[in-house]
N, C-alpha and C positions, 0 to 999 in steps of 0.2 A: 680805205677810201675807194680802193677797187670794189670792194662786196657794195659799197653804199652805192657807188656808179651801177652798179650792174642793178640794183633792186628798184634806182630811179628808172630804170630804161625798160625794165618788166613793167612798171605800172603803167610807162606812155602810152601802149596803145590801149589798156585799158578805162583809159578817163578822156573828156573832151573838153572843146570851151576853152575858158578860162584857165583851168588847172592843167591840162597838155601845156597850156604856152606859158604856165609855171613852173610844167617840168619839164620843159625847152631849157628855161634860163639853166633852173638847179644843176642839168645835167653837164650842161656846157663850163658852170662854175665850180663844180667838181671835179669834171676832167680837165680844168685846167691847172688847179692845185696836186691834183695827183700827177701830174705829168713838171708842173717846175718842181714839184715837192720830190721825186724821183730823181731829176736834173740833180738837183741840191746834193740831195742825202748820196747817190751814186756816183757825181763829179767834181761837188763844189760847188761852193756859191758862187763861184766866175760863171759856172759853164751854165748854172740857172739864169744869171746877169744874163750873159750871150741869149741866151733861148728866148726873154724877155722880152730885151731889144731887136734880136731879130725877128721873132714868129711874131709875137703880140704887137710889137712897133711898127714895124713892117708890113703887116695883116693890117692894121689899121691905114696905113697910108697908101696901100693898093687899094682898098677897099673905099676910100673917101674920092680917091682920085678916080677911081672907077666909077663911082656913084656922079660926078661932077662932068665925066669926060666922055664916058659911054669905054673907055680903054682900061680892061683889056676884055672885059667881061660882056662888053653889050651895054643895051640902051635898060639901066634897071635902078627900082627904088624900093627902099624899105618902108612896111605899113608902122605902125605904133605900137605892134603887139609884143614886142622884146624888150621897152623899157625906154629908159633914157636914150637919147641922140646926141651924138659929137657930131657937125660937119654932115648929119644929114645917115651918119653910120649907127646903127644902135653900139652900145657899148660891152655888149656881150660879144658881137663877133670877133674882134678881135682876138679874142680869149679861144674860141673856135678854131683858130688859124694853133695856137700853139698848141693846146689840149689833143690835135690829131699829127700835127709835123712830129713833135715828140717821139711818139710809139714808130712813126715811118724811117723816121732817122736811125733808132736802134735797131729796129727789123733788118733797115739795110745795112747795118753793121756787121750785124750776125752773119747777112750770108757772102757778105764779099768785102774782102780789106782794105780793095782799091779804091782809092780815092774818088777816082772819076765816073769808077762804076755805082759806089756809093752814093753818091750824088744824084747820080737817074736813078737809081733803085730808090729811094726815099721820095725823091721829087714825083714819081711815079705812084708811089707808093700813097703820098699825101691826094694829089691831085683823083685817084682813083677814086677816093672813098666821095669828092661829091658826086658821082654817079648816084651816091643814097642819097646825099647830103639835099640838093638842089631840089629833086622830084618831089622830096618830104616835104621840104619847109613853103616850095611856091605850092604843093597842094596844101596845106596848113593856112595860107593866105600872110605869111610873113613876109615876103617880098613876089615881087612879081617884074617880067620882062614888059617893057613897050611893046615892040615890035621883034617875037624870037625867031623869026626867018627861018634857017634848015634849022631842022632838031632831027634828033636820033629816031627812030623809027618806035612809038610807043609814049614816045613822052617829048609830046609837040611842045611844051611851054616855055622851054628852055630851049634857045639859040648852043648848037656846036659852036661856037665862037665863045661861050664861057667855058665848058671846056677845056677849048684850047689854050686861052686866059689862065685857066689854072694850075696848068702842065707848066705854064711859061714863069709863072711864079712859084712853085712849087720846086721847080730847081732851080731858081733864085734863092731862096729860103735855106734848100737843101745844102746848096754850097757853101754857103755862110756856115752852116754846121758845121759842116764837114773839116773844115779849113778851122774851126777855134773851138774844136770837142773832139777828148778822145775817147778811150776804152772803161765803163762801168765795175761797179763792185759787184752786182747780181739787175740784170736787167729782163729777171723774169715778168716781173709786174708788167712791164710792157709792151713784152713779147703774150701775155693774159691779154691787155688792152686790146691791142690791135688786131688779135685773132678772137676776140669776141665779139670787137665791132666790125667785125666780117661778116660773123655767120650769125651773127643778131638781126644784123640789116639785112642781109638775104630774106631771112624768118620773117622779119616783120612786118617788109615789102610783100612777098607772097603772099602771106597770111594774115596777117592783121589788118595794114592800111590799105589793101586794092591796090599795087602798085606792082605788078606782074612783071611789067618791061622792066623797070626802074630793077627791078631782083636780078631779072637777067643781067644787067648790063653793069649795074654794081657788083655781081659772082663774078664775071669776065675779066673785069676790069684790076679791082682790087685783089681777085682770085692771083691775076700774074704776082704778086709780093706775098700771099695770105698763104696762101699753097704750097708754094718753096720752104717758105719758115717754118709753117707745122713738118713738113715732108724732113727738113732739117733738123728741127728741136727732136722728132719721133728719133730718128737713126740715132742722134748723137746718144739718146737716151738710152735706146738698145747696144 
């Protein structure tokens, strides 16, 4: 499921239209089975329940209540290009929310046992990756902000207030992990995931989509959890 993720994610930026925002969904429906299918086969089927109801449930009801409220994210709404709509949310996103907590949650496991510090590392760790996430999908035309007021310098579209949004749910999410999942059987796959959707999105920003700022600021961002854990998995190896 990892090789099939990574060979859907090489073709995206080679195709356009229609088929990119076919292999939007695919990839999203992929990474979310490889990340509860990980949960499962590594924890139990409790700890994939918990991941469920928290990322995917959760993910959706921040996300409806955001879409409805303008909190926590901003004044923002989804086009038609993702599929079916719950409540005004496409029904992919959701799946978005667990497909990346996942790999953030283990990352932060790896490098720190503490509870509390676990928690910001993951929630960090999740929140960092829309630095790619956001710049991609609103240049794609899959959602868009009303009015995005201060933005990061390079990538005006997007309100810092979603951001922040996401930092603030991302260790909401976090903690809930943290507190009802313990220790895996082999959480390489994961530790694969999340350090190839580092240095993917770097690559593809720079290079493929025109998205220069967005590389920077996703290397910077998600660089603080991506960097430790390669820096960590390397040593341990040696």
């Amino acid at each position: 499921m990892l090789a099939a993720l990574v060979l859907v994610e090489i073709a995206y930026p080679l195709v356009h239209g229609g088929t990119r925002a076919a292999l939007t969904v695919a990839t999203v429906v992929v990474g979310y089975l490889l990340s509860v299918g990980h949960a499962w086969l590594s924890r139990g089927p409790r700890t994939a329940a918990v991941l469920i109801l928290v990322t995917t449930g959760g993910g959706f009801a921040v996300e409806a209540a955001g879409r409805a409220t303008g909190y926590p994210f901003g004044d923002y709404d989804y086009t038609g290009s993702l599929g079916p709509r719950l409540l005004g949310v496409p029904l992919v996103i959701p799946l978005a929310w667990t497909w990346m907590a996942w790999p953030a949650w283990v990352a932060a496991a790896r490098l720190t046992t503490r509870p509390w510090l676990r928690t910001g590392v993951a929630g960090l760790g999740l929140a960092a990756w829309d630095l790619f996430l956001d710049p991609q999908m609103v240049g794609e035309g899959h959602w868009h902000w009303d009015s995005p007021g201060a933005a990061l310098p390079g990538v005006p579209d997007i309100p810092i207030t979603n951001y922040l949004g996401w930092l603030v749910v991302a260790w909401v999410l976090a903690a809930a992990l943290t507190a009802t999942t313990g220790n895996g059987t082999d959480d390489r796959p994961m530790y694969a995931l999340y350090l190839w959707t580092y240095g993917s999105s770097v690559l593809a920003h720079a290079v493929f989509l025109g998205l220069p700022a967005s590389a920077a600021w996703g290397a910077a961002g998600m660089g603080l959890v991506a960097v430790p854990l390669a820096v960590t998995l390397w040593r341990s190896r040696s």
